[in-house]
C-alpha positions as CSV (number, residue, x, y, z in Angstrom):
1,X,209.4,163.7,131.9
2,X,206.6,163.0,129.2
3,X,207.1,167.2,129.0
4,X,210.6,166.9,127.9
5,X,210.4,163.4,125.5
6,X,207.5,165.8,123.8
7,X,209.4,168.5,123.6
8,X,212.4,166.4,121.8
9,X,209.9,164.9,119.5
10,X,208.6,168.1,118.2
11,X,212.1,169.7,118.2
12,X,213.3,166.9,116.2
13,X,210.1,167.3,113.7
14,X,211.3,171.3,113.3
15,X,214.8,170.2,112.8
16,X,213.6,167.6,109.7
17,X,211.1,170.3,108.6
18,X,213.6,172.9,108.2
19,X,216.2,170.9,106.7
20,X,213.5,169.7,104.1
21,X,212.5,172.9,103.1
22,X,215.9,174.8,103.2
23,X,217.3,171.8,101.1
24,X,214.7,171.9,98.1
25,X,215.0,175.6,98.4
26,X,218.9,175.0,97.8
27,X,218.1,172.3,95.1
28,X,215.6,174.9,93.1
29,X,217.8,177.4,93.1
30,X,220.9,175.3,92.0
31,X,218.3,174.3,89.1
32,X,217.6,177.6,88.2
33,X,221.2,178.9,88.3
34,X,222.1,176.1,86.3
35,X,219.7,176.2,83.6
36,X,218.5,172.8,83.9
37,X,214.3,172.1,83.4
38,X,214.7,168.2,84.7
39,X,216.1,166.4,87.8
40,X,219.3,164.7,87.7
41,X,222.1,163.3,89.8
42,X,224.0,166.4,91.4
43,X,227.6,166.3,91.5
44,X,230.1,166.2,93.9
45,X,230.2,169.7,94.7
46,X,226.4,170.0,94.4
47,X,226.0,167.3,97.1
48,X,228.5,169.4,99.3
49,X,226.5,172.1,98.5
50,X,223.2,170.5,100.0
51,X,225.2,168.8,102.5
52,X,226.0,171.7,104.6
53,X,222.7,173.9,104.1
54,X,221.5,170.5,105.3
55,X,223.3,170.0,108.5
56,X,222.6,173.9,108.9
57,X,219.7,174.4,109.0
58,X,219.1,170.4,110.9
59,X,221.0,171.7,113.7
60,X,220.1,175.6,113.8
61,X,216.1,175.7,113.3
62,X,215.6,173.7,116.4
63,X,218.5,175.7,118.7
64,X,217.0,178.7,117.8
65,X,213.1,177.7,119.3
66,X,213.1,179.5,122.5
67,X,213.1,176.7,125.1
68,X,215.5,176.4,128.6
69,X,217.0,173.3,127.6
70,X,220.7,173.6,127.1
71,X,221.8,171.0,124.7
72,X,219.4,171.3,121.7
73,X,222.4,172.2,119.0
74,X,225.2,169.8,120.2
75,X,221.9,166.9,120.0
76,X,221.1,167.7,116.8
77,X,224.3,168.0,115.3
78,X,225.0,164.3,116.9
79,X,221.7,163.3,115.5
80,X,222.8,165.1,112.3
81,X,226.1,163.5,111.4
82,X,224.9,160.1,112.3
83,X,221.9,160.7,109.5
84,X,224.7,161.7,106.9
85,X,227.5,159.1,107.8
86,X,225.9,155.9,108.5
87,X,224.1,155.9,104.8
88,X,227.2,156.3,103.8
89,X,229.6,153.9,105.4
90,X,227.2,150.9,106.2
91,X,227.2,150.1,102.2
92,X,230.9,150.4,101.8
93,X,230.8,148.2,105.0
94,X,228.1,145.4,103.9
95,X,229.2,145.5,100.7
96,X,232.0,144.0,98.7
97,X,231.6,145.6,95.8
98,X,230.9,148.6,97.6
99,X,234.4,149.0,98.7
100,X,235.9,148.7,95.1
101,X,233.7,151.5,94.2
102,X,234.6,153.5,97.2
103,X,238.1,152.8,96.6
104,X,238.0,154.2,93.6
105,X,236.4,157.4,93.9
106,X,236.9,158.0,97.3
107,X,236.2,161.8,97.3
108,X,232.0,161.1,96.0
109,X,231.7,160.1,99.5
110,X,233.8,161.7,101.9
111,X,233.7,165.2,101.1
112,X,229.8,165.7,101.0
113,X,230.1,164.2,104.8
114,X,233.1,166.9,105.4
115,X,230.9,169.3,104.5
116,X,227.8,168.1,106.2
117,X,229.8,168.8,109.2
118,X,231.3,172.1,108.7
119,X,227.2,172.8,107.8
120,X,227.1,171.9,111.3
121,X,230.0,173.6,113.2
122,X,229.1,176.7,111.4
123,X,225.2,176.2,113.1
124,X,226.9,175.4,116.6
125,X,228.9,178.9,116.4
126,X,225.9,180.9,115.7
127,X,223.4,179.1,117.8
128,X,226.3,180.0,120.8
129,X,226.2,183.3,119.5
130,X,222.3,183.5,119.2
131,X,221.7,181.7,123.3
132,X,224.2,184.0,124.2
133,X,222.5,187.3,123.1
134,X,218.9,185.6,123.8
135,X,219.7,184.8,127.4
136,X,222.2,187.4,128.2
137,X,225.6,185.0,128.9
C-alpha cells in the first residue's frame, strides 16, 4: 500500500516536472519566434498553444515510466483537466463581475481548456500505443 501511494507521489512529481519544463521550452521558443526580448501576456492562441503541450506532456511523461500499473494516463489526464478547468470556472463562479467579463469574451476561456484537452486525448492515444508495443498487447 505505502509502495503504491509512493509511487503516485513521484509519478505525479514527473508529470508536474515534465509539464514545467516542456511548457517554458514552448514559451522560449514562441519568444524567440516571435521576436519579443520581454515577457507579456500571451494571447488566445498562445495560451492554446501551451495549453495542449501542457496537458501533453502532464499526462504522457508519467504513462510512459515503466511501471505495472494500468491506469497512470487516464489518472493523470483526470488530474490534468481538473488543474486547467477549475482556475478557470471557480472565478466566473465566485464572481459577479467575473461573469460579465466571461460573457463577453467567452472564447479567452474556453478554448485554451478545449485545447488543454485535446493536449490530452492526443497523450492517451500514444500512451495506448506506447503500453501496447512495451508490453506486447
Amino acid at each position: 500500500m505505502l509502495y503504491k501511494a509512493l509511487l503516485w507521489i513521484f509519478l505525479l512529481i514527473v508529470a508536474f516536472l515534465a509539464a514545467s519544463v516542456v511548457g517554458s521550452l514552448a514559451g522560449t521558443v514562441a519568444d524567440a519566434l516571435d521576436g519579443r526580448t520581454y515577457r507579456t501576456t500571451p494571447g488566445v492562441s498562445m495560451q492554446m498553444v501551451f495549453a495542449f503541450v501542457y496537458q501533453l506532456a502532464f499526462t504522457l511523461a508519467p504513462s510512459l515510466v515503466p511501471t505495472r500499473l494500468r491506469h497512470v494516463a487516464p489518472v493523470m489526464f483526470a488530474i490534468g483537466v481538473l488543474l486547467r478547468v477549475v482556475p478557470t470556472v471557480y472565478p466566473i463562479m465566485a464572481y459577479p463581475y467575473m461573469r460579465e467579463r466571461a460573457s463577453q469574451n467567452i472564447g479567452a476561456y474556453v478554448y485554451p481548456v478545449i485545447a488543454g484537452i485535446l493536449g490530452g486525448v492526443a497523450a492517451l492515444i500514444i500512451a495506448r500505443w506506447q503500453r501496447g508495443r512495451q508490453f506486447g498487447r
